[in-house]
C-alpha positions as MATLAB code, in Angstrom:
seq = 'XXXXXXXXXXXXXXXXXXXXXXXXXXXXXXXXXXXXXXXXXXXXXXXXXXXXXXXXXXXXXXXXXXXXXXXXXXXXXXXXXXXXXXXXXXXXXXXXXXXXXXXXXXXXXXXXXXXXXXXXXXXXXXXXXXXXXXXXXXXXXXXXXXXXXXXXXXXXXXXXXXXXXXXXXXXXXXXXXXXXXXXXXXXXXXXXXXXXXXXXXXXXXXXXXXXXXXXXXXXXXXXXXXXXXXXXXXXXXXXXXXXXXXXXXXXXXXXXXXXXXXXXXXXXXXXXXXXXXXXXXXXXXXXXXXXXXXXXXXXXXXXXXXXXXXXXXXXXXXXXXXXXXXXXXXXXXXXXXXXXXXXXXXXXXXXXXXXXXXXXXXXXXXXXXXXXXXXXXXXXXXXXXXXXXXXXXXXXXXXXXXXXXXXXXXXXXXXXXXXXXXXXXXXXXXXXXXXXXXXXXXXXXXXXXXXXXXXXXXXXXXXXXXXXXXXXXXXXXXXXXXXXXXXXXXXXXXXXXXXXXXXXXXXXXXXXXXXXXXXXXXXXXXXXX';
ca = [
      99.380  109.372  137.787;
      95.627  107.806  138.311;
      95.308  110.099  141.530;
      96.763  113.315  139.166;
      93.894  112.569  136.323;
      91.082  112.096  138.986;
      91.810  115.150  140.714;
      92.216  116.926  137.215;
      88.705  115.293  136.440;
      86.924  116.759  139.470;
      88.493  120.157  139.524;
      86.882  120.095  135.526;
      83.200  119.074  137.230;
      83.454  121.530  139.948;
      84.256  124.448  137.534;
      82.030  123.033  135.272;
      79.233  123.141  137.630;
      79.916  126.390  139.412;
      80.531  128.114  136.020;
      78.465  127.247  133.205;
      76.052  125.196  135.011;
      76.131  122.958  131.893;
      77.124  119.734  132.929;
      74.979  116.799  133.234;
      74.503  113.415  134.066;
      74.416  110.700  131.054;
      73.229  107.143  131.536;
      73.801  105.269  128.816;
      72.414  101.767  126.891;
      75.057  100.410  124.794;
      75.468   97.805  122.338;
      78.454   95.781  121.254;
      81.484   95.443  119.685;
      81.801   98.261  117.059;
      79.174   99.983  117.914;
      80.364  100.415  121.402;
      83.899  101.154  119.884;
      82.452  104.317  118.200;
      80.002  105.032  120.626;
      82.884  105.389  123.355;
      84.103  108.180  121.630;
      81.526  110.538  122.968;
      81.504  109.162  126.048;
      84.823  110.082  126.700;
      84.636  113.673  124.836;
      81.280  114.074  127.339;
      83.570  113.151  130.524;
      86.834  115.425  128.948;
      83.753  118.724  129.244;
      83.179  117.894  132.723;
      79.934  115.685  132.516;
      78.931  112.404  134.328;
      78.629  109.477  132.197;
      77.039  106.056  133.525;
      77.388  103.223  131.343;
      74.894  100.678  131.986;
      75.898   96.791  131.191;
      74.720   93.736  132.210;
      77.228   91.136  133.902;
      77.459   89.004  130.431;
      78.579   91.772  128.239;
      81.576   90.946  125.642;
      83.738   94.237  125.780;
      81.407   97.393  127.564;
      82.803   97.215  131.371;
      85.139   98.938  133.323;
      89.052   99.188  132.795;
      91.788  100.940  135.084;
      92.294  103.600  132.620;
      88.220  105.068  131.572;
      86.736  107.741  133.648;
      83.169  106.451  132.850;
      81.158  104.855  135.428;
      79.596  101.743  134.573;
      76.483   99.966  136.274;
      77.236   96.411  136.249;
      73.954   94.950  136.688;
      73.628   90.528  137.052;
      72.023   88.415  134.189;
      70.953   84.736  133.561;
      73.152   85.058  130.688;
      75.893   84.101  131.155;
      78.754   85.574  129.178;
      80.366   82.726  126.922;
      76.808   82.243  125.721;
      75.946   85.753  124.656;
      79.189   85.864  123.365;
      79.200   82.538  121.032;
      75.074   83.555  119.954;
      76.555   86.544  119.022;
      79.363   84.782  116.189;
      76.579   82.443  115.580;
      74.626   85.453  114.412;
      77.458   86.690  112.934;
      78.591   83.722  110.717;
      74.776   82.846  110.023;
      74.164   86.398  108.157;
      77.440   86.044  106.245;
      76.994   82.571  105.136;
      73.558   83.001  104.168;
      72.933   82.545  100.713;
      72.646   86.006   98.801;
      71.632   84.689   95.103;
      67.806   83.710   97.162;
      65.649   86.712   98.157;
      63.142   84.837   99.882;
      65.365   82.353  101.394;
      67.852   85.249  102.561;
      65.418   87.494  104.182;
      63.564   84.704  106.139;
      66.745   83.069  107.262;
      68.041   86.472  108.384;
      65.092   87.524  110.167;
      65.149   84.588  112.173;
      68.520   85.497  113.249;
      67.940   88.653  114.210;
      64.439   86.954  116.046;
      67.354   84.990  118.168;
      69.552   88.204  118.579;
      66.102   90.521  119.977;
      65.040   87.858  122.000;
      68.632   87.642  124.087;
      68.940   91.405  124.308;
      64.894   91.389  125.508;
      66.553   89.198  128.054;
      69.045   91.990  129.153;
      66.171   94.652  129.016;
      64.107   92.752  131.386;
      66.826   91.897  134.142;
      67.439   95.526  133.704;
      64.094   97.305  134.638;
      62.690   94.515  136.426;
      65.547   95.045  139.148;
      63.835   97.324  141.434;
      66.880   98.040  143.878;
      68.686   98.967  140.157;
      65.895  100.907  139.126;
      65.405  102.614  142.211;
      69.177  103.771  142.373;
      68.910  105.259  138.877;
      65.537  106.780  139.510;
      67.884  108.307  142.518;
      70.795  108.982  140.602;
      68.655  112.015  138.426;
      69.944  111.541  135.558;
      69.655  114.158  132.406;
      69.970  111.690  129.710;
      69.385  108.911  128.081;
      71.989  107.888  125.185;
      71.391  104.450  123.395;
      71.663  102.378  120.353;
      68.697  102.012  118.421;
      69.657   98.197  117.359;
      69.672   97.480  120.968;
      66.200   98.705  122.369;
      65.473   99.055  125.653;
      67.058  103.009  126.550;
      64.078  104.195  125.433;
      61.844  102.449  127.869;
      64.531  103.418  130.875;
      63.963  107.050  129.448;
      60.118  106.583  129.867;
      60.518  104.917  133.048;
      62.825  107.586  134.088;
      60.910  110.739  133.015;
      64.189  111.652  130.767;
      64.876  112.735  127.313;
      66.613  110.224  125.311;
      68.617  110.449  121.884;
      69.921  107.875  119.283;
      73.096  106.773  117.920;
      72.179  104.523  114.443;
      74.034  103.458  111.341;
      71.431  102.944  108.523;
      69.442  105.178  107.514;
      66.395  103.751  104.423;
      64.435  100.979  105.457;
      64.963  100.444  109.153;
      61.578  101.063  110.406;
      62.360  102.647  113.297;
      64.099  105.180  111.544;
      61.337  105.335  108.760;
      58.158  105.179  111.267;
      59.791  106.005  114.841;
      61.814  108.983  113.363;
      59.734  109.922  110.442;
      62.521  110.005  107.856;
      61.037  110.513  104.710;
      62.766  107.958  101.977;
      61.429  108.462   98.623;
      62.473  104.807   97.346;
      62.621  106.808   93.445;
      66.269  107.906   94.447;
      66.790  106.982   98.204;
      68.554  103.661   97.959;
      66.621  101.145  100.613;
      69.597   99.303  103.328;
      70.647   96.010  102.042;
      69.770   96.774   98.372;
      73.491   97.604   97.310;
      72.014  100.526   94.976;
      73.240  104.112   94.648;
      70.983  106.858   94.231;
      71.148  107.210   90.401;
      68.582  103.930   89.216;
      67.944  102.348   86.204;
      64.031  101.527   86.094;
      64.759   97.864   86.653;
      66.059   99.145   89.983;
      63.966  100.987   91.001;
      61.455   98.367   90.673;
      64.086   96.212   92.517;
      64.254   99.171   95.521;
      60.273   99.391   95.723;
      60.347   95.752   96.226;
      62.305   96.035   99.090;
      60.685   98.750  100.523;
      57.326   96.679  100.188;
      58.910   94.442  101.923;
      60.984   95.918  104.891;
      57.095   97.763  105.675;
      55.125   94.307  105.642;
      57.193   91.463  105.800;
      60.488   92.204  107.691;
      60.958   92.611  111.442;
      63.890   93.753  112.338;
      63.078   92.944  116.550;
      60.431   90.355  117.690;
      57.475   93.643  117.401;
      54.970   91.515  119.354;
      56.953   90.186  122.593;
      58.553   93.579  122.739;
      55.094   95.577  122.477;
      53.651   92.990  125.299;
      56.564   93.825  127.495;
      56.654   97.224  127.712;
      52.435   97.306  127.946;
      53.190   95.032  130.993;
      56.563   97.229  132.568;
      54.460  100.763  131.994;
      50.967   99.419  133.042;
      49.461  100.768  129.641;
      49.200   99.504  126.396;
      51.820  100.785  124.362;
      54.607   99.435  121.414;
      58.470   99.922  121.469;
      58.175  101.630  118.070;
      55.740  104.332  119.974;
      58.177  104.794  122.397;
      61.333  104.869  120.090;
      58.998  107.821  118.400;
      59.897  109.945  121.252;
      63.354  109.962  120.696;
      64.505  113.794  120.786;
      67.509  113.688  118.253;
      68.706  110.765  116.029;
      72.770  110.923  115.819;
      73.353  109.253  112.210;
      76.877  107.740  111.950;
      77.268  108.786  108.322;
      77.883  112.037  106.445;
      77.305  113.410  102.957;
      81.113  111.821  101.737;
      79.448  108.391  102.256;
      75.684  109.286  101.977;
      73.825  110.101   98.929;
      71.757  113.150   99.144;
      68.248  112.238  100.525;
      65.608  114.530  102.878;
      66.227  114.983  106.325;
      64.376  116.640  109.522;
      65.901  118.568  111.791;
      66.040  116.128  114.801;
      68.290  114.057  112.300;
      72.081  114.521  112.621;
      74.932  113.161  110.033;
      77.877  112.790  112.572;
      79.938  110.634  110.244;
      83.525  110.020  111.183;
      83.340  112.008  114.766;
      86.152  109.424  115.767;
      88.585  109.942  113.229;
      91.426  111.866  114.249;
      95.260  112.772  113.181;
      97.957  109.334  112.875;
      99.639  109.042  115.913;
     103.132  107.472  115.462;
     103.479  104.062  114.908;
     105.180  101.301  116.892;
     108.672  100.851  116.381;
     108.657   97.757  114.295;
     105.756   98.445  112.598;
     107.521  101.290  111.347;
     110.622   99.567  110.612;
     108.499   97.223  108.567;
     106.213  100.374  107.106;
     109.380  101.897  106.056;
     111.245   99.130  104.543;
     108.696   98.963  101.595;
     110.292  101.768   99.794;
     108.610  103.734   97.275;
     105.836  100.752   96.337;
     104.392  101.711   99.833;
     101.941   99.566  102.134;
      98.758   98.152  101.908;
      96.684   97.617  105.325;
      94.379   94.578  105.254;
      91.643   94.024  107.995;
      88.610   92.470  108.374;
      87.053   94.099  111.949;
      86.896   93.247  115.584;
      84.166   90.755  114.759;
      85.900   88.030  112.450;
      88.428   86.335  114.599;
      89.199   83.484  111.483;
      88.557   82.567  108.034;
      89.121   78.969  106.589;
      92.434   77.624  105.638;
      91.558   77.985  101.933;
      90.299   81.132  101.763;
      93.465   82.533  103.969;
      95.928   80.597  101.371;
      94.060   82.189   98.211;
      94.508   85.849  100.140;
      97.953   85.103  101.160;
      99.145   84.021   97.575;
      97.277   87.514   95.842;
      99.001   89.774   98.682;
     102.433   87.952   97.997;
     102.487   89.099   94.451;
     102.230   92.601   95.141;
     105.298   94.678   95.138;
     103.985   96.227   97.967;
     104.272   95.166  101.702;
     101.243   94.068  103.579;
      99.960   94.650  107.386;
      97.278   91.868  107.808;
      95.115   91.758  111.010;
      94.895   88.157  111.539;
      94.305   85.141  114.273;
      94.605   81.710  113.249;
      96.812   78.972  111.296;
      99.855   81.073  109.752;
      98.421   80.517  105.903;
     101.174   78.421  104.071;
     101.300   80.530  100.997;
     102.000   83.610  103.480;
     104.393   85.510  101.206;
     107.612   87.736  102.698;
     105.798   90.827  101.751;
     103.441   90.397  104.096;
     103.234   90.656  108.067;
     100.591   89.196  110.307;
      99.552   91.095  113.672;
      96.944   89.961  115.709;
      95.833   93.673  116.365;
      97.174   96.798  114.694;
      96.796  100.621  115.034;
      94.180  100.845  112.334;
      93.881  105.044  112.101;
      97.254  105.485  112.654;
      98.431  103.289  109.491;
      95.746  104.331  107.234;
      97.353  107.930  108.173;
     100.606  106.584  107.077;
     102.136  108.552  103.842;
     103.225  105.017  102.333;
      99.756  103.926  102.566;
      98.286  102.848   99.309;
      95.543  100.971   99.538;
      93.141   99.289  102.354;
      91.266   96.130  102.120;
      87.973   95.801  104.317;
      85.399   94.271  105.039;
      83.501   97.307  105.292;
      82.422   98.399  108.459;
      81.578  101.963  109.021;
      84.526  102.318  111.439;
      87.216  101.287  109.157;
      85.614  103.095  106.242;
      85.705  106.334  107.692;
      89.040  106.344  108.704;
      89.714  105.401  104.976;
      87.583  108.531  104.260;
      89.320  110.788  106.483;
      93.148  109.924  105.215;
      91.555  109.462  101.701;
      92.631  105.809  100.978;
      91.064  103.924   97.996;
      89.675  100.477   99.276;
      89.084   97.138   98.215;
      85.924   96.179   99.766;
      84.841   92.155  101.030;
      81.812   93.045  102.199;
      80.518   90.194  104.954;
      77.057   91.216  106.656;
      75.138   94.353  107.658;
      75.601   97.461  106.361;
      79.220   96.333  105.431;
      77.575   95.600  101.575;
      75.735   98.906  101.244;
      79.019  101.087  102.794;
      81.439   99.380   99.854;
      78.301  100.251   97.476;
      78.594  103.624   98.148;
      82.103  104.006   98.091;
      82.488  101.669   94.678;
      79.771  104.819   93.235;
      82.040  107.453   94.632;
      84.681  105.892   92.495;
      86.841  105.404   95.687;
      86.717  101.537   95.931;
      86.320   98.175   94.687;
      84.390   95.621   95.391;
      84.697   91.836   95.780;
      82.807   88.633   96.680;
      84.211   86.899   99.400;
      83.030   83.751   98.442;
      83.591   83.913   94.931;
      86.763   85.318   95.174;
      90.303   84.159   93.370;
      93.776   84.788   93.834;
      93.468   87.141   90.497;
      90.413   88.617   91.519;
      91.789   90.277   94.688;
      95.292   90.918   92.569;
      93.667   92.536   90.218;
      91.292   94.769   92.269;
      94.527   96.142   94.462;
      96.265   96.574   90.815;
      93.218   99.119   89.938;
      93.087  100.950   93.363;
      97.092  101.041   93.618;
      97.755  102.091   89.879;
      94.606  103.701   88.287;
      95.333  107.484   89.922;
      91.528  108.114   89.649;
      90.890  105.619   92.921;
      93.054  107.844   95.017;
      91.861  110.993   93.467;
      88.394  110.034   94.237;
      89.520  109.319   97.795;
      91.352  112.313   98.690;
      88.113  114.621   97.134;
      86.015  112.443   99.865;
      88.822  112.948  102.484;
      88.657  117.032  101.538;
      84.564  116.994  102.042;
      85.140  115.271  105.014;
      87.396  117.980  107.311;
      85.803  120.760  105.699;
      82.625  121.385  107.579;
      81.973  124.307  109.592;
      81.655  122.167  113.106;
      83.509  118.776  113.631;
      81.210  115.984  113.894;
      82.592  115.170  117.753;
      81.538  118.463  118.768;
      78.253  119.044  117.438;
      77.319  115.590  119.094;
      78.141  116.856  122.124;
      76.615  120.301  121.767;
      72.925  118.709  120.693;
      73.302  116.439  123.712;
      74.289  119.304  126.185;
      71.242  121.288  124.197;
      69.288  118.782  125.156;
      70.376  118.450  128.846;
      69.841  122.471  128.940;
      66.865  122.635  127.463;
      65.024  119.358  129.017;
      64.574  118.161  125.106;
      64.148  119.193  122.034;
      60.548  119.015  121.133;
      60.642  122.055  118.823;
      62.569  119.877  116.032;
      59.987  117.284  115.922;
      58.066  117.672  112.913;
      54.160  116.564  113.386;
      54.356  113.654  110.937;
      55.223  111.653  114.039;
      51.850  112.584  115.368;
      49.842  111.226  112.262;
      48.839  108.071  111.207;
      50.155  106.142  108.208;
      46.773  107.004  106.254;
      47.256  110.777  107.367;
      50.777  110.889  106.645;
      50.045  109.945  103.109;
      47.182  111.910  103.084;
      44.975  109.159  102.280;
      41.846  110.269  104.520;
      41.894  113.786  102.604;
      42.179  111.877   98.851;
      39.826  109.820   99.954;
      37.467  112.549  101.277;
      38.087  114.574   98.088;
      37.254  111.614   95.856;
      33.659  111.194   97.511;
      32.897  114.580   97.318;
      33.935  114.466   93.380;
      31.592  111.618   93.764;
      28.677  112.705   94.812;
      29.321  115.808   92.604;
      29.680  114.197   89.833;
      26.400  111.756   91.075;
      24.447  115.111   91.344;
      24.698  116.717   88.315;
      24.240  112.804   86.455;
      21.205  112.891   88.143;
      20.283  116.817   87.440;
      21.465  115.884   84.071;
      18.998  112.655   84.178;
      15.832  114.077   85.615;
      15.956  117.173   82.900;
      16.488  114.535   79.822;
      13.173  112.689   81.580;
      11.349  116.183   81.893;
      12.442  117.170   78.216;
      11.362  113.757   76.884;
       8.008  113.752   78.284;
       7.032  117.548   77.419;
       8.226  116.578   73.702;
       5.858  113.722   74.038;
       3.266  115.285   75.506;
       3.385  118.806   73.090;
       3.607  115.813   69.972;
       0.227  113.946   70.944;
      -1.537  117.975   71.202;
];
C-alpha cells in the first residue's frame, strides 16, 4: 500500500510539473502542539496538489517529525536541547500562564512576560542551531526552495526567508495587540471598537471599557514584549552582517494567513495581504468507533455532551476532577470526557473517560448537545462548523478572548476554572442544553461558516501557489509599512501645519502690533500740533 501511495504521489508531481508548471517547493518553520496540528492541514492539502513540502524541526521537538504514514519531508536538524527539557519548559510555561493570578494587572502582565522571556529565549536557541549550521544552510540554499511558511509566535522563518532570498507568509491566531501584527503587518486596530487580545471585550464598549481597552493598548505598544526584542534584534544584525530588527524583517512578510473568520471575529479593518482562513480544517464527521458509538447511542433522546480540555493539559487536580465529575453525573445526558489521570471518585455512570477521542467526528454527531472547552481555536471551530453551543473554561492564551467572543455571539457560556462549583458547571450545561437560543445561535454561526464563496483550505493554498507563481506579492502591501510611527499618524504633517498656523498667526500679531504702535504715535503726534 506505502509503495501504491508513493507512486500515486509522484505520478501527481510529474503531471503537476509538466502541466501546469505550478508546483513548488515549501520549507516550512513550525511551532508546536496545536499550532502544528492546524498548521498540518495545509501541508498535507499542499502535498495532495502535487507540491514539495519540507518541514524543518530541530532534534528536540515534542510532536513535528516524521511518521510512516505523512508524505512531508522533514529536516531533522541536532540541538543542545534536548527534548524532555523543551518539552517540560514548555508545561512549565503552560501551567505558569494559567495559574497566574488574573484579579492583578500589573502582577499578571509582568509575570507573563517573563514567561514568554523564557519561552523566546529557548526557541532563539532553535533559531540559532538552525542558521548557524552551515552544511544545513548550505543544503537548503541548494534545495531552491519557493517558500517560506511559518508561525509568527515562533520567529525565525523569516530570517531563513531573508537568508534564503525567498518570499515568506504567516500563519497567526490573534489578531489586536500583537505587535507584530499591529507594526510588522500594519493592521490598523482602532482600540474605539477593535477589542485589544487578552482584554475579554467584544466590539460593542461601554466607556469604562473602552478606557479599559486603551489601557491595554498603551500598554501592549510600551510596556509588553511579547519575544526578548533586544537579543533577537542583536542576532539577526550579527547572522545578516547589517543592523537590522526581527520586527523589520517580520514586515516583509508577503501574506498574513489569520486563523479566524467573521463567525468568530468582530468586524474590524483589514489590508489586503491579510487573510481570515478560520476553520480550513474542519471537515464532515467521519463515523465513529464502534464502542464509542454504542456508548453515543445508548443515551437516547437526552443526547451527549463532549468534554475536552486540548492536547496541552494532560491533568487537573484531584479536587477539581471530583467537582467536574459530580456536575457531569447529574446530567441526564451521557458524557465523553478526554482525560489522563486518577479515575475521579465521584465519576458518575453517565460519563466515559477516553484518553483521546475523535474530537470533529463527535461534535458532528446528531446526539451532540453541548461541548465543554477550554477554548482553543481548534476545538472552537469545529464547534462552529457543526454549530454546537459551548461551555467555555478558558485556561491561557487566546483561549479567554475565543469563549469571549462566542459568549457575545450568544453561542456559549463561560466559566472560571478556578472559581468554579459543582452548580456552576450544572447550571451553565442546563442553559446551553435547554435554553433553544444557545443552539440557535450556534447553528446561525455554523450557516456563516460553510457559506462563503471559496473554502478557507483552498484559498490558503491558492495565495500560497500565487505567491510561488508570482515570486511574492508586493502589490498587496499597503505603504504604511514603509512609514514611520510619526508618519503613519501623520504627526510630522500636524506638526508642520501647526507651525505654519504659528507663525501665521505670529505675523499678523505682529502686523496687528506694529500698526496699533504707528496709530498710537500719529494720534500723539497730530494731538501735541
Amino acid at each position: 500500500m506505502g509503495m501504491k501511495w508513493a507512486s500515486i504521489l509522484v505520478l501527481i508531481q510529474i503531471s503537476c510539473y509538466f502541466i501546469s508548471g505550478d508546483c513548488g517547493k515549501v520549507l516550512v518553520w513550525p511551532t508546536e502542539y496545536s499550532h502544528w496540528i492546524n498548521l498540518k492541514t495545509i501541508l498535507d492539502e499542499l502535498v495532495q496538489r502535487g507540491h514539495e513540502v519540507t518541514v524543518l524541526t530541530s532534534s528536540a521537538s515534542i510532536l513535528v517529525g516524521p511518521n510512516g504514514s505523512s508524505t512531508i519531508k522533514f529536516e531533522v536538524y541536532p540541538t543542545s536541547v534536548t527534548k524532555d527539557y523543551f518539552k517540560n519548559l514548555f508545561m512549565k510555561w503552560i501551567t505558569r500562564w494559567t495559574y497566574l493570578p488574573r484579579d492583578t494587572f500589573w502582577t499578571y502582565f509582568s509575570e507573563l512576560q517573563e514567561s514568554l522571556r523564557e519561552y523566546s529565549d529557548c526557541t532563539k536557541k532553535f533559531c540559532e542551531d538552525a542558521v548557524l549550521n552551515k552544511k544545513l544552510m548550505t543544503k537548503l540554499q541548494e534545495s531552491k526552495f519557493d517558500l517560506v511558511l511559518a508561525d509568527a509566535v515562533g520567529p525565525c522563518g523569516e530570517l531563513l526567508a531573508e537568508i534564503l532570498k525567498i518570499p515568506f507568509l504567516y500563519s497567526v491566531r490573534a489578531t489586536a495587540g500583537y505587535t507584530f501584527e499591529r507594526y510588522s503587518g500594519g493592521l490598523p486596530c482602532p482600540p474605539s471598537y477593535v477589542p485589544i487580545v487578552l482584554s475579554e471585550l467584544s466590539d460593542k464598549m461601554s466607556f469604562i471599557e473602552r478606557v479599559k481597552n486603551m489601557l491595554y493598548v498603551i500598554y501592549f505598544d510600551f510596556c509588553f514584549q511579547v519575544f526578548n526584542e533586544k537579543a533577537w534584534n542583536e542576532f539577526y544584525s550579527e547572522v545578516l552582517g547589517r543592523p537590522t530588527t526581527m520586527y523589520e524583517l517580520m514586515g516583509k512578510a508577503e501574506m498574513w494567513f489569520i486563523r479566524t473568520y467573521w463567525d468568530l471575529e468582530f468586524p474590524r479593518p483589514l489590508l489586503p495581504h491579510f487573510e481570515f482562513i478560520g476553520g480550513f480544517h474542519c471537515k464532515p464527521a467521519k463515523p465513529l468507533p464502534k464502542e464509542m458509538e454504542e456508548f453515543v447511542q445508548s443515551s437516547g433522546e437526552y443526547g451527549i455532551v463532549v468534554f475536552t480540555l486540548g492536547s496541552m493539559v494532560s491533568n487537573m487536580t484531584e479536587e477539581m476532577t471530583n467537582l467536574i465529575a459530580s456536575a457531569l453525573a447529574q446530567i441526564p445526558q451521557k458524557v465523553l470526557w478526554r482525560f489522563s489521570g486518577k479515575k475521579p471518585d465521584t465519576l458518575g455512570p453517565n460519563t466515559q473517560l477516553y484518553k483521546w477521542i475523535p474530537q470533529n467526528d463527535i461534535l458532528g454527531h446528531p446526539k451532540t448537545k453541548a461541548f465543554i472547552t477550554h477554548g482553543g481555536a481548534n476545538g472552537i471551530y469545529e464547534a462552529i462548523y457543526h454549530g454546537i453551543p459551548m461551555v467555555g473554561l478558558p485556561l491561557f492564551g487566546d483561549q479567554f478572548d475565543n469563549i469571549a467572543h462566542m459568549k457575545a455571539r450568544g453561542a456559549a457560556v463561560s466559566l472560571d476554572i478556578f472559581t468554579l462549583t459543582s452548580t456552576d458547571l450544572l447550571n451553565a450545561l442546563k442553559t446551553v442544553i435547554n435554553d433553544p437560543s444557545y443552539k440557535e445561535n450556534a447553528m446561525k454561526l455554523s450557516r456563516i461558516n460553510r457559506d462563503q464563496p471559496v473554502k478557507p483550505l483552498d484559498r490558503a493554498v491558492f495565495w500560497i501557489e500565487f505567491i510561488m507563481r508570482h515570486k511574492g506579492a508586493k502589490h498587496l502591501r499597503p505603504a504604511a509599512l514603509n512609514l514611520t510611527w510619526a508618519q503613519y499618524h501623520s504627526l510630522d504633517v500636524i506638526g508642520f501645519l501647526l507651525a505654519c498656523a504659528a507663525i501665521v498667526t505670529f505675523l499678523i500679531m505682529k502686523c496687528c502690533l506694529l500698526g496699533c504702535q504707528k496709530f498710537v504715535k500719529t494720534g500723539k503726534k497730530e494731538k501735541r500740533q
